[in-house]
C-alpha positions in Angstrom: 44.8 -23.4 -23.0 42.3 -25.5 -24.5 39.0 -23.9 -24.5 36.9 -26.3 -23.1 39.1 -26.6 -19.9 39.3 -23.1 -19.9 35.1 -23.2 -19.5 35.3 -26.1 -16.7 37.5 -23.9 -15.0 35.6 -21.1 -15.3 31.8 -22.4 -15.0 31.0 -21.2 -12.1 31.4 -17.4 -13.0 28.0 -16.8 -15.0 26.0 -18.2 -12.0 28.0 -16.2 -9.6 27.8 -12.9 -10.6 23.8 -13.3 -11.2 23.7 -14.4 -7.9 25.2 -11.3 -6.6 23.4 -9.4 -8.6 20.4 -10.6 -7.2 21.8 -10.2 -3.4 22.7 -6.4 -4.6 19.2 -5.7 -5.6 17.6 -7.0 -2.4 20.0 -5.7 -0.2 19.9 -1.9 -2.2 16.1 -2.5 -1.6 16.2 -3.6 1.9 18.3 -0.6 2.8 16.5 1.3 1.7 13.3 0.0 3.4 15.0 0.3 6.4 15.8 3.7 6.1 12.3 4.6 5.1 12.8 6.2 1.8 9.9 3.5 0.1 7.9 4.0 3.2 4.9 5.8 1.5 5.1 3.4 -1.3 4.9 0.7 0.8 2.2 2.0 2.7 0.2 3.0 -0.7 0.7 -1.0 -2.0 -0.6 -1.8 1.2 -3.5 0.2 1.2 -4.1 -1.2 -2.3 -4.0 -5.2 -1.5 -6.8 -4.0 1.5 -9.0 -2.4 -1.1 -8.5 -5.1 -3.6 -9.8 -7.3 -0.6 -11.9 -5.3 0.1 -13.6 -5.6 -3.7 -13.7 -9.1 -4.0 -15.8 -9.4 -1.0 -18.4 -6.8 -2.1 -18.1 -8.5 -5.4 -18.7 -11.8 -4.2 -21.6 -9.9 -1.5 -23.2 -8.4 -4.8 -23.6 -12.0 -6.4 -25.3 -13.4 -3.4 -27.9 -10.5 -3.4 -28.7 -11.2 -7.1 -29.2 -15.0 -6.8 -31.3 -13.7 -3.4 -33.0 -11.0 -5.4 -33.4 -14.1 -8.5 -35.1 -16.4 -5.4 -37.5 -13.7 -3.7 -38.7 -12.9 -7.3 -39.3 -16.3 -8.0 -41.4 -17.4 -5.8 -43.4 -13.9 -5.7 -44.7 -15.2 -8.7 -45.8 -18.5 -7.0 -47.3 -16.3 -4.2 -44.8 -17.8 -2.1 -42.9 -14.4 -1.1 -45.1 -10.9 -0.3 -44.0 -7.4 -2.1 -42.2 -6.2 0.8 -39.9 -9.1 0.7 -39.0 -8.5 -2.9 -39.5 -4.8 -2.3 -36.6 -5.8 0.5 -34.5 -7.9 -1.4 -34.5 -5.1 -4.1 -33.3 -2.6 -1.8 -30.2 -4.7 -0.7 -29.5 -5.8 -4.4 -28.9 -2.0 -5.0 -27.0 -1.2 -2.1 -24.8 -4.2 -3.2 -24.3 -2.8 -6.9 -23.2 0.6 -5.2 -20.8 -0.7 -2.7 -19.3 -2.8 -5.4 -18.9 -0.3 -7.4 -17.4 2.5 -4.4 -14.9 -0.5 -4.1 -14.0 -0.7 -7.1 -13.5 3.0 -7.8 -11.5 2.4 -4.5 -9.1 0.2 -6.3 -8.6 2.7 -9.0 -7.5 5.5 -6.7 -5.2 3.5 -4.6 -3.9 2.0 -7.8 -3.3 5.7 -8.6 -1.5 6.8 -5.3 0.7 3.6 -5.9 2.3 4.7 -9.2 2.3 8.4 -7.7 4.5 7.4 -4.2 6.9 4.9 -6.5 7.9 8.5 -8.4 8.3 10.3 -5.4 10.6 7.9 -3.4 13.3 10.1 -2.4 16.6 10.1 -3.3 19.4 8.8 -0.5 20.2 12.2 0.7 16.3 14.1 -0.2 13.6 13.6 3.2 12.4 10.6 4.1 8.6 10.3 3.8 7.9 10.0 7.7 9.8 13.4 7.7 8.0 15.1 5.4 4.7 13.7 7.0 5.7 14.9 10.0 6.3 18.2 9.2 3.4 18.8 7.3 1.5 17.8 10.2 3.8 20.7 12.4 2.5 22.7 9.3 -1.3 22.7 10.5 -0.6 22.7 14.2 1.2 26.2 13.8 -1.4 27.1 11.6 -4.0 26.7 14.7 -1.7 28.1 17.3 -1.4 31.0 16.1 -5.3 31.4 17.0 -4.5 30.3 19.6 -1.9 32.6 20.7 -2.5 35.8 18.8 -4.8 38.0 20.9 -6.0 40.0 17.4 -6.8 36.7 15.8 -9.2 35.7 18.8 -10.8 39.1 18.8 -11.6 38.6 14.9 -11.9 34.6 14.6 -14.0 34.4 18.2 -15.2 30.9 16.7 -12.1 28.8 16.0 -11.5 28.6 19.9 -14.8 28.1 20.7 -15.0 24.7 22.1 -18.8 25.2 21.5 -18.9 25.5 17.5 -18.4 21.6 16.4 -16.3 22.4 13.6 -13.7 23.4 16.5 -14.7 20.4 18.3 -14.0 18.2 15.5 -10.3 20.0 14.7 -9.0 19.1 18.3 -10.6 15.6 18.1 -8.5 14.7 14.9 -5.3 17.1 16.4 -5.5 14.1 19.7 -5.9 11.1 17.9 -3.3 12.5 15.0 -1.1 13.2 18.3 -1.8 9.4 19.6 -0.6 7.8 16.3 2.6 9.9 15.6 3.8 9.3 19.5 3.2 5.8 18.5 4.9 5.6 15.3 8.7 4.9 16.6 11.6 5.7 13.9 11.1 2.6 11.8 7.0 2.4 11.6 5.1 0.0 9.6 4.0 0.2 6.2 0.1 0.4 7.9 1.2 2.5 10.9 2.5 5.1 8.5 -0.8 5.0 6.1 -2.8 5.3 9.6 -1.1 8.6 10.8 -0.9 9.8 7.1 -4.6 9.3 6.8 -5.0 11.2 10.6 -2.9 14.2 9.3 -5.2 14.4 6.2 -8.0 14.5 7.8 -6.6 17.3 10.3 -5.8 19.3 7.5 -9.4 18.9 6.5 -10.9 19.5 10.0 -8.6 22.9 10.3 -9.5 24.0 7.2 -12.9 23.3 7.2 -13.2 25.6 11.4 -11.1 28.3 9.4 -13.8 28.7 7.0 -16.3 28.6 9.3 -14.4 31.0 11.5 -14.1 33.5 8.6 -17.6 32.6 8.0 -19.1 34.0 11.2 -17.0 37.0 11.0 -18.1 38.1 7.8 -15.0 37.6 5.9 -16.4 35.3 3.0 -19.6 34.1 2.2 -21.4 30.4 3.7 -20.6 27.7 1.0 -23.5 26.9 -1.0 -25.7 23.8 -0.5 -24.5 20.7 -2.4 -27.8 20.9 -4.8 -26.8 24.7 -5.7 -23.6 23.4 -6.9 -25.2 20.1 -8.7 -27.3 22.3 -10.0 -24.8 24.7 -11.3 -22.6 22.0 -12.2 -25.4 20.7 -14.5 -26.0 24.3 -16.3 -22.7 24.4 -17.1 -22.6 21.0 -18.9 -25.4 21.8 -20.6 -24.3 25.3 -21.7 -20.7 23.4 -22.6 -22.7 20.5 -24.3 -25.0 23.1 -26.5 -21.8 25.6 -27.4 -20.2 22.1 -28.9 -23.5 21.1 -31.0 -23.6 24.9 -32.3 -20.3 25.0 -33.5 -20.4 21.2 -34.9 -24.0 22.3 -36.5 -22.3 25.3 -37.7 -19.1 23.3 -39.1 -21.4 21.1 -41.1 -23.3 23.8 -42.3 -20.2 25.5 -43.6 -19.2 21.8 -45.2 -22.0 21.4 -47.0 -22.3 25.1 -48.2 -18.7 24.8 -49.5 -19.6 21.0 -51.2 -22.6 22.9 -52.9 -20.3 25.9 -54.3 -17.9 23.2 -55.4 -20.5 21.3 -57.3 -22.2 24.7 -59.1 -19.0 25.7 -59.9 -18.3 22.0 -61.8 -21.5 22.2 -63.8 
């Protein structure tokens, strides 16, 4: 057959199979959307285009409180303005620079947890995310009733039932409104419905962990944490113990450089 009827006939092929190549990715991707395997990645994209959002605006609010800061200082020098007004203006110009910046350190992080939820999509027969998040909120709930429920455990651990102690307080606040979301969720949540309940079981597992502490606290089991400035402080003393061990062994390296260089040069001459 001549070879240019033969590609008439056959044109159409190429085009075809790209086509379906194209309908296979979507439809492998849709599935599994449906079945929720991407459902943490979704969620963590989503949480990124917010914060992104979420940056431009306190980039664009940070610009309007330098050209504001720019004005006030202008005409303070035309007597037009007082000092508090600049004093004021000031003030907002640096809590403009620091939001920008928290959103922008935002971005960062959720770009972050992004690339870390794309490598942990599950394979087709591994737990779907909503599983897994649901279990790991069964996790901390058994965790609490068993101080609930364990006579010894109230004896010792008086204060992690003690509706009175507001660490306890706090715990059952985010255990109801972690319960109000997950009934909510349905089988097939939304990408911002699941990053809603995943953010409401983190923060249980903070609230229970931070009563157990105290718990363990008041019975004498560990010691109080330490004020924030105690560990800035120590913080700090070990950067500067780490910062003066590395310029005594780089003063020490040059020194044995330059002693060497010296031995090398008497023996020459």
């Amino acid at each position: 057959m001549d070879p240019l009827l033969l590609v008439a006939e056959w044109w159409w092929l190429a085009p075809t199979a790209a086509a379906a190549g194209t309908v296979g990715a979507i439809g492998l991707r849709r599935r599994s959307t449906v079945s929720g395997r991407r459902l943490a990645y979704d969620a963590a994209r989503n949480d990124l285009k917010l914060a992104q959002v979420t940056a431009l605006e306190r980039r664009a609010a940070l610009k309007l409180a330098r050209a504001e800061y720019a004005r006030v200082a202008a005409e303070r020098a035309t007597g037009r303005s007082s000092a508090d007004q600049v004093a004021s203006a000031k003030r907002m110009l640096r809590d403009a620079e620091r939001d920008a910046k928290a959103a922008a350190a935002d971005v960062k992080a959720r770009q972050a947890r992004v690339q870390a939820a794309r490598a942990a999509i599950p394979s087709a027969s591994g737990p779907r995310p909503l599983d897994r998040l649901r279990a790991e909120h069964d996790a901390v709930v058994a965790k609490w009733m068993l101080y609930e429920t364990d006579p010894a455990r109230q004896i010792a651990y008086p204060a992690m039932t003690d509706v009175k102690q507001p660490a306890t307080v706090a715990y059952l606040r985010a255990s109801e409104h972690a319960g109000e979301l997950r009934r909510g969720l349905g089988d097939r949540p939304t990408p911002a419905e699941f990053g809603a309940y995943r953010d409401a079981v983190a923060a249980l597992a903070t609230a229970f962990d931070v009563a157990e502490h105290g718990a363990r606290v008041k019975a004498g089991e560990v010691p109080p944490a330490a004020p924030a400035w105690q560990d800035a402080a120590q913080d700090a003393i070990t950067r500067s113990a780490e910062a003066i061990e590395r310029a005594a062994g780089a003063a020490a390296s040059a020194f044995t450089s330059w002693t060497a260089r010296g031995r090398s040069r008497r023996d020459d001459d």
